[in-house]
C-alpha positions in Angstrom: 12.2 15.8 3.1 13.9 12.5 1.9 11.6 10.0 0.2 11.0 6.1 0.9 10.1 5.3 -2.6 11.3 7.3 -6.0 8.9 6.3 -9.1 9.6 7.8 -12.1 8.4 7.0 -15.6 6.8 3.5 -14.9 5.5 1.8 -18.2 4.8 -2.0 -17.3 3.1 -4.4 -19.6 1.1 -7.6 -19.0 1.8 -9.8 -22.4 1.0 -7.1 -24.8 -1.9 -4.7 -22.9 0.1 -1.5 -22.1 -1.3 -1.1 -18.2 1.2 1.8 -17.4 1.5 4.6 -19.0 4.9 7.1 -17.4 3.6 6.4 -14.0 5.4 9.1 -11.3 5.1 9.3 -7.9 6.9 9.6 -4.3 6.6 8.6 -0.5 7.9 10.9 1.5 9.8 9.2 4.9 7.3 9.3 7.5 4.3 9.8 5.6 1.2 7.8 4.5 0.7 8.4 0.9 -2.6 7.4 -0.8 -3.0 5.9 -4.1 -6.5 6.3 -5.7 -8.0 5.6 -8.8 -11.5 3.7 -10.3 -10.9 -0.1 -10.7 -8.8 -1.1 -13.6 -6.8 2.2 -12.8 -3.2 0.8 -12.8 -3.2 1.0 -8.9 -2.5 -2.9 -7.9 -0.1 -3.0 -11.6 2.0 -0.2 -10.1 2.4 -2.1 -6.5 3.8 -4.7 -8.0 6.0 -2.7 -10.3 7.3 -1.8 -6.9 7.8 -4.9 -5.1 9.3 -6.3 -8.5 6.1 -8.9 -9.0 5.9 -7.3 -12.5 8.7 -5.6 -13.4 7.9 -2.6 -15.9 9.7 -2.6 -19.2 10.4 1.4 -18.7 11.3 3.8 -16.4 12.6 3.8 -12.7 11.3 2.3 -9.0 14.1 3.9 -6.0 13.8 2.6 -2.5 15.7 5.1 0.1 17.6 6.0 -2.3 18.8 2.8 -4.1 17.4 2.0 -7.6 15.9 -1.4 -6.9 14.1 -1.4 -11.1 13.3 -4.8 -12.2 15.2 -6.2 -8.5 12.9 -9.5 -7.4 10.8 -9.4 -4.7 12.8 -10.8 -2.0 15.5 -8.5 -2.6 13.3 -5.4 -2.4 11.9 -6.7 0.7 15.5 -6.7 2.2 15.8 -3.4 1.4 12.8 -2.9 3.7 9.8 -2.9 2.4 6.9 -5.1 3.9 4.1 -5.7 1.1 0.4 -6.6 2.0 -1.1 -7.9 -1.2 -4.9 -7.4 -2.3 -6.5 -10.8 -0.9 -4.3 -10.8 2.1 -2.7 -13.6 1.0 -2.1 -16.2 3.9 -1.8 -19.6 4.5 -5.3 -21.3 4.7 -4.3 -24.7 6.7 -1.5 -23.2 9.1 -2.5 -21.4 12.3 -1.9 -17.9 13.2 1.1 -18.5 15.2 2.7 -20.4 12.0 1.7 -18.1 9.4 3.5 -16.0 11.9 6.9 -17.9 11.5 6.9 -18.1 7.5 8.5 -14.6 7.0 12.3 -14.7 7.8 12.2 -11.1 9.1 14.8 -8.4 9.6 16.4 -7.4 12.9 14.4 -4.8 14.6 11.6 -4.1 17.2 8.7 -6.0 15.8 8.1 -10.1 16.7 5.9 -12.7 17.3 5.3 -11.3 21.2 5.0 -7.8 20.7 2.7 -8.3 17.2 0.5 -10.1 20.1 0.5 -6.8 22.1 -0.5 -4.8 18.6 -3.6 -7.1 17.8 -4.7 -9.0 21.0 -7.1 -11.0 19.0 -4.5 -12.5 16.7 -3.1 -13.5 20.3 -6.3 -15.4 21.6 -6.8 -17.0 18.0 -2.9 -17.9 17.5 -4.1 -21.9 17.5 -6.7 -21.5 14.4 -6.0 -22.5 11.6 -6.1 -18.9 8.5 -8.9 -20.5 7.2 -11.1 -19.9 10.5 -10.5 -16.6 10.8 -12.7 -13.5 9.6 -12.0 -11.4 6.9 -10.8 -8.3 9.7 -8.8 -11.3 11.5 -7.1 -12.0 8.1 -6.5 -8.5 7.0 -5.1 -8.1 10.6 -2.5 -11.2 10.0 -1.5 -10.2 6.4 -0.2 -6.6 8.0 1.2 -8.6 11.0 3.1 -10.6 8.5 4.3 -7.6 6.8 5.7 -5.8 9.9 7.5 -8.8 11.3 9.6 -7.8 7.7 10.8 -5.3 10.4 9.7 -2.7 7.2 10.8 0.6 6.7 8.5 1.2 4.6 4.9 -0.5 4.1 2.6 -0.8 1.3 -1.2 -2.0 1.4 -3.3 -2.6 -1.2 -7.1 -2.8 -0.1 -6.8 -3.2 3.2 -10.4 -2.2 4.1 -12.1 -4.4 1.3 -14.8 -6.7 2.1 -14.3 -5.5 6.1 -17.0 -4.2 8.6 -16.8 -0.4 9.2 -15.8 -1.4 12.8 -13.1 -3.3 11.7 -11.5 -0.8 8.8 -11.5 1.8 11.5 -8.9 -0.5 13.6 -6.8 -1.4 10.8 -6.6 2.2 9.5 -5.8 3.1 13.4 -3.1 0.4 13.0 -1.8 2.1 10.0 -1.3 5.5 11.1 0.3 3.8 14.3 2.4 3.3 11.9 3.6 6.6 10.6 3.8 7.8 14.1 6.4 5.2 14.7 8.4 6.5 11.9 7.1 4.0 8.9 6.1 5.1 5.2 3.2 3.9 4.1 1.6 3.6 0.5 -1.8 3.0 1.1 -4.2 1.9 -2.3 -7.8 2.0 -1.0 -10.9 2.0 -2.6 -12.4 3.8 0.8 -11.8 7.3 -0.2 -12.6 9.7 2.2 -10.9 7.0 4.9 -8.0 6.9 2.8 -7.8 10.6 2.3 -8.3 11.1 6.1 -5.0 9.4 7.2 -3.0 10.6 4.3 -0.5 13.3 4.2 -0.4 13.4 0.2 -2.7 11.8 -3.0 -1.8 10.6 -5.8 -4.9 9.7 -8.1 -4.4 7.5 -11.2 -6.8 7.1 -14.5 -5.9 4.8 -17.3 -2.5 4.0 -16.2 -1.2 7.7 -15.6 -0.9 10.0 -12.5 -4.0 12.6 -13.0 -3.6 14.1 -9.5 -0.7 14.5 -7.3 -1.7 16.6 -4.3 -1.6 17.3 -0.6 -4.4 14.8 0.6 -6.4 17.4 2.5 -6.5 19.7 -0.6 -8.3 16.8 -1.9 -10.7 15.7 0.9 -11.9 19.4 0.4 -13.1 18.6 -3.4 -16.0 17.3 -2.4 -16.7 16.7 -6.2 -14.1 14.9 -6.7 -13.8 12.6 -3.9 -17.7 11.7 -4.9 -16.4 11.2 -8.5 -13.4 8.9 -7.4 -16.1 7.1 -4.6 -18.2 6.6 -7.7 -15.4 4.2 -9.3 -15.4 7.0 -11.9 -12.3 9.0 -12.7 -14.5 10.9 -15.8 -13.2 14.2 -15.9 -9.2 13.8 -13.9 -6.8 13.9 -17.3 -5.5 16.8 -18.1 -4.9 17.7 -14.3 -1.9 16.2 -14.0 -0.2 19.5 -15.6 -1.4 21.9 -12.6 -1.7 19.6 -9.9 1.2 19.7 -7.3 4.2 16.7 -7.2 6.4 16.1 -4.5 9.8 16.5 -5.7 12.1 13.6 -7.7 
């Protein structure tokens, strides 16, 4: 199976703290691919390792096949990758339908009319103004953002936080509506067992380093584990890193 993303040896700095530490991991085409880890983990740091918001100082960031290291952002997002920030990000004082028209997409099958047809609400709210809108409404407009990127692949980070369980259950439908259109996705959630749920593989990091690296059902089934990463606690991971099974490059 070819991969969407290649990450091999990350270390990436903020001024002088060391936040990671020979980070490795893959996203297989097609797939959803969880990232877990306690907060403070290196999970958000490694994102923007890949989207070239903080470049790392070592190792290697592929996309497709094409080494994009240290490329800036809007070149890795023309390489087709569609990044949906912690916070979601929009514009506060422009309305739907305008925070709609700020990215300058790629050709493909997603616009304005048919990201409408994908979240009806965003349709009957495209006069408000970001600001109005709920948190689920938000989260909903930051993806729509993302996909009108035309991506190839699509990275989240937090998508569920701060949402109603009503409301993360739609966004994570929308995400593995996703995959079965033929997207990658690298999915950060603090949500575990929803995370684990959609995903087809885990990665799990702890103090800047991959700790786990598994097939995401293998890890749903640990219930001790999942309880431990639920926890915000990743007290007893290192050293699994040697056994645990890696998707290849």
């Amino acid at each position: 199976m070819t991969e969407a993303l290649t990450v091999q040896g990350l270390h990436t700095y903020y001024d002088k703290s060391h936040i990671l530490h020979g980070v490795d991991l893959a996203v297989a085409e097609g797939t959803i691919t969880a990232l877990l880890g306690r907060n403070g983990a290196g999970k958000t740091t490694t994102l923007r390792s890949v989207v070239g918001l903080t470049p790392p100082r070592a190792g290697r960031v592929a996309v497709f096949g094409q080494e994009t290291t240290r490329w800036p952002p809007f070149r890795v997002a023309a390489r087709g990758v569609g990044y949906v920030p912690e916070g979601r990000r929009i514009f506060p004082n422009l309305t739907v339908e305008e925070n709609l028209k700020v990215p300058r997409g790629r050709r493909g099958a997603w616009d304005i009319a048919r990201i409408y047809e994908l979240f009806p609400r965003l349709g009957e709210r495209r006069g408000n103004r970001g600001r109005q809108l709920s948190g689920g409404e938000q989260e909903m407009l930051a993806i729509a953002r993302a996909l009108l990127l035309n991506p190839r692949l699509l990275i989240l980070d937090e998508p569920s936080q701060g949402l109603a369980p009503l409301v993360v259950r739609e966004v994570f439908r929308i995400v593995t509506r996703m995959r079965a259109e033929g997207m990658s996705v690298l999915l950060v959630e603090q949500n575990v067992r929803m995370g684990l749920a959609i995903a087809d593989h885990a990665f799990v990091l702890d103090n800047g380093a991959v700790v786990y690296s598994g097939p995401a059902r293998e890890l749903a089934a640990d219930q001790a584990r999942v309880e431990a990463l639920a926890g915000a606690t990743a007290e007893g991971w290192s050293g699994d890193a040697t056994r645990a099974p890696r998707l290849s490059g």
